[in-house]
Backbone as a ProteinNet text record, in pm:
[ID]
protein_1_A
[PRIMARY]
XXXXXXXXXXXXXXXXXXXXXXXXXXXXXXXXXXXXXXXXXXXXXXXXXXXXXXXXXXXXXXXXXXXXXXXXXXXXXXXXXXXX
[TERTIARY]
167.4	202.6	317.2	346.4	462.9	486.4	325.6	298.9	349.4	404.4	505.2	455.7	420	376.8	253.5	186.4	66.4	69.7	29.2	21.7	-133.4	-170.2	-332.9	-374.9	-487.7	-548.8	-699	-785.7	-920.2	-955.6	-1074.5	-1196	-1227.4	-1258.6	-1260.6	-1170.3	-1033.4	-947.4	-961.3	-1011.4	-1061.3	-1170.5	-1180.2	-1284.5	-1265.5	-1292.2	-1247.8	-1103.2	-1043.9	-883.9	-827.2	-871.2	-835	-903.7	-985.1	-992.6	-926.3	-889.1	-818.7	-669.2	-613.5	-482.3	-474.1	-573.9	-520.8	-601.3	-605.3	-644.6	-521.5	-478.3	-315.9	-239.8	-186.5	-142.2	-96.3	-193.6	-287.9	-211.8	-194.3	-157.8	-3.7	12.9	203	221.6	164.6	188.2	259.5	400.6	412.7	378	291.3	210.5	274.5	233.4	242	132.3	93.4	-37	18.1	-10	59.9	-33.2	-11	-90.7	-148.3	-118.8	-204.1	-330.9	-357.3	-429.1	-503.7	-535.1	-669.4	-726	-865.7	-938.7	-1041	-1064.1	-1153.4	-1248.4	-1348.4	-1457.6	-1435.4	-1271.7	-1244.1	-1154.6	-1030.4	-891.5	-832.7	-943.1	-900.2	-883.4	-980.8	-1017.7	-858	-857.7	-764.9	-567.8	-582.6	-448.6	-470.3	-578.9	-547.4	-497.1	-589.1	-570.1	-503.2	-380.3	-258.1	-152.5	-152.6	-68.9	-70.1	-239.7	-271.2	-219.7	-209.2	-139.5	37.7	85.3	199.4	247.9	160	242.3	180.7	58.7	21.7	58.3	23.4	66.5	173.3	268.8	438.6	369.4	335.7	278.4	360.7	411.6	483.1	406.4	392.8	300.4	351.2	477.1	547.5	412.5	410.2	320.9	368	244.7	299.3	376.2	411	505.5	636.2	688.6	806.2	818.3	780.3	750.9	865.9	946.8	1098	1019.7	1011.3	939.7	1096.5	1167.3	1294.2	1314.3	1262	1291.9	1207.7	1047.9	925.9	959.6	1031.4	1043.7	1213.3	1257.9	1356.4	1298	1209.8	1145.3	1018.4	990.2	889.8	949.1	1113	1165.6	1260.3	1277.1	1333.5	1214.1	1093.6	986.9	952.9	929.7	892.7	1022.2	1149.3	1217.9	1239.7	1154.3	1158	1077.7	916.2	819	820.5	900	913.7	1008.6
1706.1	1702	1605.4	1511.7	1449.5	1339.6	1275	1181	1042.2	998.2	813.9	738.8	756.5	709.4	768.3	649.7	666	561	655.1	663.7	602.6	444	410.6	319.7	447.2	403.9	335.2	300.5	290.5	196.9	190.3	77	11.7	-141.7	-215	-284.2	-313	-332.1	-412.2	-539.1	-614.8	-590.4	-441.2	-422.7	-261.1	-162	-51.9	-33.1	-52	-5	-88.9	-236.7	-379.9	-268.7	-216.7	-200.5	-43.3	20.7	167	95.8	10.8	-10.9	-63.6	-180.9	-230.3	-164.1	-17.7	74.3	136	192.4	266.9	208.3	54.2	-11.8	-17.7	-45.6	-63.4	76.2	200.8	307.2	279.5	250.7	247.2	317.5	365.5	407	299	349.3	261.3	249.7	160.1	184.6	131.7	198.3	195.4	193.2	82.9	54.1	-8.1	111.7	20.9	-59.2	-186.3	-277.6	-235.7	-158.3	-122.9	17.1	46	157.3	122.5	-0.3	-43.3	-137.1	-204.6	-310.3	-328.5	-489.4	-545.8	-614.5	-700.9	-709.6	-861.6	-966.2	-1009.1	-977.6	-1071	-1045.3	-1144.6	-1263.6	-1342.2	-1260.4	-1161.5	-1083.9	-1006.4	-936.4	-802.7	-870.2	-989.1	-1089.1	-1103.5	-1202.2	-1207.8	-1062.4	-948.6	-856.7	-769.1	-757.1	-755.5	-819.6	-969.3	-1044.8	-981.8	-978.8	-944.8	-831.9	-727.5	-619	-631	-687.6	-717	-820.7	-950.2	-1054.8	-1035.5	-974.7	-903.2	-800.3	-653.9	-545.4	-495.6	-536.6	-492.3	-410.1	-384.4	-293.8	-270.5	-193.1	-175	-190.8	-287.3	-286.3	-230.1	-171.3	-148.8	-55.1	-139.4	-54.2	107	195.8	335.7	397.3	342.6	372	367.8	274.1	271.9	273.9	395.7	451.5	548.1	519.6	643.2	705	864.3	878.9	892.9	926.1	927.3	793.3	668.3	566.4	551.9	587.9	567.4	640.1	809.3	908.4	779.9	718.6	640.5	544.8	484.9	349.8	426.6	459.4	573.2	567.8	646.4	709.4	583.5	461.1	325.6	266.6	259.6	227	292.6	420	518.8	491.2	464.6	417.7	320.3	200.2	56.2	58.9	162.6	144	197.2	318.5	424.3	408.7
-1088.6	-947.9	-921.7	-1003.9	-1036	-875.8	-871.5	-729.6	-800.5	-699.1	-764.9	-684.8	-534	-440.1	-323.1	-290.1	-197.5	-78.6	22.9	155.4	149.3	194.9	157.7	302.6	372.2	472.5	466.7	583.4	555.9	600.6	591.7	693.9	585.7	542	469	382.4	469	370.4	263.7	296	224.7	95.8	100.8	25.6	-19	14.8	-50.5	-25.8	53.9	44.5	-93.7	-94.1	-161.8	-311.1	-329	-524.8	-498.5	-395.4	-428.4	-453.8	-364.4	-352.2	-531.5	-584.5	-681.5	-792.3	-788.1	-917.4	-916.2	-781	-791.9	-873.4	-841.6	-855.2	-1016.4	-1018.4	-1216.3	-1316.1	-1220.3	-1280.7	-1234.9	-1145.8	-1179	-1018.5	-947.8	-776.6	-745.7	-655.9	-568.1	-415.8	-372.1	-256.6	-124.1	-60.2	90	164.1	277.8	302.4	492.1	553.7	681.2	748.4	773.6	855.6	939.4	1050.6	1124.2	1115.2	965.1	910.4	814.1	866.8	778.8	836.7	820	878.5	822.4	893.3	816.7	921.8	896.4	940.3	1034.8	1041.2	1097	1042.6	1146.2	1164.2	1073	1015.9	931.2	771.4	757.2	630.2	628.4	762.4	733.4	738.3	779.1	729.2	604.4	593.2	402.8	304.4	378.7	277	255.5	434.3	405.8	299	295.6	249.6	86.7	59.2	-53.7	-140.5	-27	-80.9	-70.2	-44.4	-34.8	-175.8	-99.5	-207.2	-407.2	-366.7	-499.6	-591.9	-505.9	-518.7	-485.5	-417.6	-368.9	-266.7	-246.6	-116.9	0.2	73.4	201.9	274.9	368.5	490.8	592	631.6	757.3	827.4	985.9	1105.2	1086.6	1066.5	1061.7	1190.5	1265.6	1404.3	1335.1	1232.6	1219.7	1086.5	1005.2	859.9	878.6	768.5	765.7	607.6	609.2	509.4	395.7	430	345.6	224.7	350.2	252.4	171.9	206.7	96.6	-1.9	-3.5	-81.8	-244.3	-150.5	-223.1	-310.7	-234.7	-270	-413.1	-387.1	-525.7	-601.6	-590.3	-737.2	-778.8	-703.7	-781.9	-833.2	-796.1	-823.3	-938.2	-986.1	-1071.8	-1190.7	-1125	-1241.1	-1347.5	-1242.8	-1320.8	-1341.1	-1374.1	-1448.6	-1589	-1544.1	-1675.8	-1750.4
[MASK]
++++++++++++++++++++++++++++++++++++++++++++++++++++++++++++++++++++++++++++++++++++

């Protein structure tokens, strides 16, 4: 199917999004995770586990209001290039 990148939503960020994002991860996805499409059980959890996916995982957090899919489709195949 020749997928480079994932689009990663969900309730628990801190906790199921947090081991989906960093299994992708693990395989070589480059992820995209918009801040406002996930949550957590406080607002202290779902900051950390933003940052987490970011300063950890490279993660795109951009709010999905202002998601250009052109650039994610860019950001994949430079991503997909410096893995492979």
């Amino acid at each position: 199917m020749d997928v480079r990148s994932l689009l990663i939503t969900g309730i628990a960020g801190n906790m199921c999004v947090q081991f989906t994002a960093s299994d992708a991860y693990m395989r070589g996805f480059a992820l995209n995770i918009p801040e406002d499409t996930t949550a957590s059980s406080t607002v202290d959890q779902h900051e950390r586990s933003i940052d987490m996916f970011k300063d950890v995982l490279g993660a795109d957090t951009t709010a999905s209001d202002q998601l250009n899919f052109i650039h994610l489709l860019k950001r994949a195949d430079e991503h997909y290039a410096k893995t492979n």
